[in-house]
Structures are given as structure tokens and as C-alpha cells.
C-alpha positions as CSV (number, residue, x, y, z in Angstrom):
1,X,-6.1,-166.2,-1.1
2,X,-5.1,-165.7,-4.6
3,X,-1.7,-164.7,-4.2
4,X,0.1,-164.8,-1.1
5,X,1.2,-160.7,0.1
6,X,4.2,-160.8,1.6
7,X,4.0,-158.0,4.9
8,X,7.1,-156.3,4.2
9,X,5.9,-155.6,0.7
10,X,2.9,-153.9,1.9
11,X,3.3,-150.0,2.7
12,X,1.9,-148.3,5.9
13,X,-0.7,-146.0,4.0
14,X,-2.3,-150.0,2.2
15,X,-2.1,-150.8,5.8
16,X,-4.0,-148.2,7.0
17,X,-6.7,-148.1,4.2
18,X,-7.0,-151.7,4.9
19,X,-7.4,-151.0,8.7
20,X,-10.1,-148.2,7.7
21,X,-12.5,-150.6,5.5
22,X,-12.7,-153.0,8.3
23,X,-13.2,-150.5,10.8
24,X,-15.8,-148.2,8.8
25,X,-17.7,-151.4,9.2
26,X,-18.9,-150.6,12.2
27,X,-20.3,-147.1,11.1
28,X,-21.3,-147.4,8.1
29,X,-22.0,-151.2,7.2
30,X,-20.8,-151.5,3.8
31,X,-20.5,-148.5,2.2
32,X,-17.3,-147.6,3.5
33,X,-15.5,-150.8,2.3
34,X,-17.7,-150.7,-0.6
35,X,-15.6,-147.3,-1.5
36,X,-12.2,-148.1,-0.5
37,X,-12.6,-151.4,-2.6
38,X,-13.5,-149.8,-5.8
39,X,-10.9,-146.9,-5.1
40,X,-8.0,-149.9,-4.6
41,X,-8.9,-151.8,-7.6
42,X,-6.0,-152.2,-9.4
43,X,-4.0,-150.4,-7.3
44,X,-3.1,-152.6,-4.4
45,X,-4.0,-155.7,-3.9
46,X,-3.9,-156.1,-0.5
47,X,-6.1,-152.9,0.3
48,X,-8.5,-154.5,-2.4
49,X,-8.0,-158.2,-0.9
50,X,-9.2,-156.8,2.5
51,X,-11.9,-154.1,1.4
52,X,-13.8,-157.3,-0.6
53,X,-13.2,-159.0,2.7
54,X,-15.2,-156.2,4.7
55,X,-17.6,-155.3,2.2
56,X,-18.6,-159.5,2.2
57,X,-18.8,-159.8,5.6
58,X,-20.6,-156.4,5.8
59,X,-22.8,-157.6,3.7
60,X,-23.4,-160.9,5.6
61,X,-24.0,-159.0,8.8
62,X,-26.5,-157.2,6.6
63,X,-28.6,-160.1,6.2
64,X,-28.2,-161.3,9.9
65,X,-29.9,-157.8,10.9
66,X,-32.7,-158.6,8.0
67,X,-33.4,-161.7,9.5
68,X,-33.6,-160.6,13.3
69,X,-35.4,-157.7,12.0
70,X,-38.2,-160.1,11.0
71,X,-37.8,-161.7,13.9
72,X,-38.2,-159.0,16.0
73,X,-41.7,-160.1,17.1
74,X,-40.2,-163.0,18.3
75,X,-37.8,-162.8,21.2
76,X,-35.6,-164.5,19.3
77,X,-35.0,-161.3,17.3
78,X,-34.4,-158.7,20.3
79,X,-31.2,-161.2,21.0
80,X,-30.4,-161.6,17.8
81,X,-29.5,-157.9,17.3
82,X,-27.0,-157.2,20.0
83,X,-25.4,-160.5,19.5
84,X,-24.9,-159.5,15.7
85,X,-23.6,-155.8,16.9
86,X,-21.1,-157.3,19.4
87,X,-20.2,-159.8,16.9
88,X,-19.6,-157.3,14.1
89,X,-17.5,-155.0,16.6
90,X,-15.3,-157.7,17.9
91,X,-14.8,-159.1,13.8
92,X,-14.1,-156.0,12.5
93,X,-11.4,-155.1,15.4
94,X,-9.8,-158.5,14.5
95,X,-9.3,-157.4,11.1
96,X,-8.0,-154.0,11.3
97,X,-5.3,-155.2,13.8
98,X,-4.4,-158.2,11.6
99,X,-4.4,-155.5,8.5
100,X,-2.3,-153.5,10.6
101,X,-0.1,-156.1,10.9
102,X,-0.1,-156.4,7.1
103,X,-1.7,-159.6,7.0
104,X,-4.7,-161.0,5.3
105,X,-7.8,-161.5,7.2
106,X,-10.3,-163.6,6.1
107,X,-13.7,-163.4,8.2
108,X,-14.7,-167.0,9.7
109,X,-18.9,-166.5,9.0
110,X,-19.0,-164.2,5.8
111,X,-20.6,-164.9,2.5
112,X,-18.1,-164.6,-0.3
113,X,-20.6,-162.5,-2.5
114,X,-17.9,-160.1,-4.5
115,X,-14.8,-162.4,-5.3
């Protein structure tokens, strides 16, 4: 990370918008932590550390869809997909409890697209 955030520094309401952009992951793929990033730029880093976290892995698991999408003739593709959904659930649970913590999460298989 750029710059270490120390939890106690971090108030409850960045806490909870960092909770929400990894959570509207799982509704709305990355448009909700698409918003919250460019509404926290400049305002908190942590809520704009963690958005850009969400909206790159959202992004990744954007491009794992694409590709079992056109794999979909294949079986390969109809296993793909809910191996991807449960995948994206249980990462972006994972990251809103660790941003409810107040700590950084960084995604173990996410593309770093927006830095």
C-alpha cells in the first residue's frame, strides 16, 4: 500500500463506505465501487484505497464472466459461472469485514487496472 492507515485514525462512516463498495460488488459489479471511488477521491484515503480495490477486482471478475461466457458452449463455461459468483460473494464478504475492521484489504486474484 502507499501509505500505511492506521485503524484508529479511520472514522466509522470511511468504514462503512468502505464496507459498501466491497459489498455493492455483489449487486452491481462495478459501478457501485466505481461511484464511491470517484466520490472519496481526495477525501479519504482509505475509502478511496478500498473502492479502487473493489472496483479492480470487480473488474477482474468482469472478465472471468466474459470468458465463461464464451465458454458457455463448452461445459467448461456452465462451471465456470457459479464458481466465479461464489467466488465473488465469499471475496467481497472478506473485504467488507476487514474494512469494517478498518483495515486494508487487498484482493488475492485482481488485476490492478486503476492504481
Amino acid at each position: 500500500m502507499n501509505n500505511e492507515i492506521v485503524p484508529t485514525d479511520i472514522s466509522n462512516s470511511e468504514k462503512i463506505n468502505a464496507l459498501v463498495s466491497h459489498l455493492l460488488g455483489i449487486f452491481t459489479t462495478f459501478v457501485g465501487a466505481l461511484i464511491i471511488w470517484y466520490w472519496s477521491k481526495g477525501k479519504s484515503p482509505f475509502v478511496e484505497e478500498q473502492s479502487r480495490e473493489a472496483l479492480n477486482f470487480q473488474i477482474t471478475i468482469l472478465i472471468g464472466f466474459s470468458i465463461a461466457g464464451a465458454l458457455s458452449f463448452l461445459p467448461t463455461g456452465f462451471i465456470l459461472v457459479p464458481l466465479i459468483t461464489v467466488y465473488n460473494i465469499a471475496m467481497c464478504i472478506i473485504a467488507a469485514m476487514s474494512a469494517r475492521d478498518g483495515k486494508s484489504y487487498v484482493y488475492p486474484i485482481s488485476i490492478r487496472f486503476i492504481q
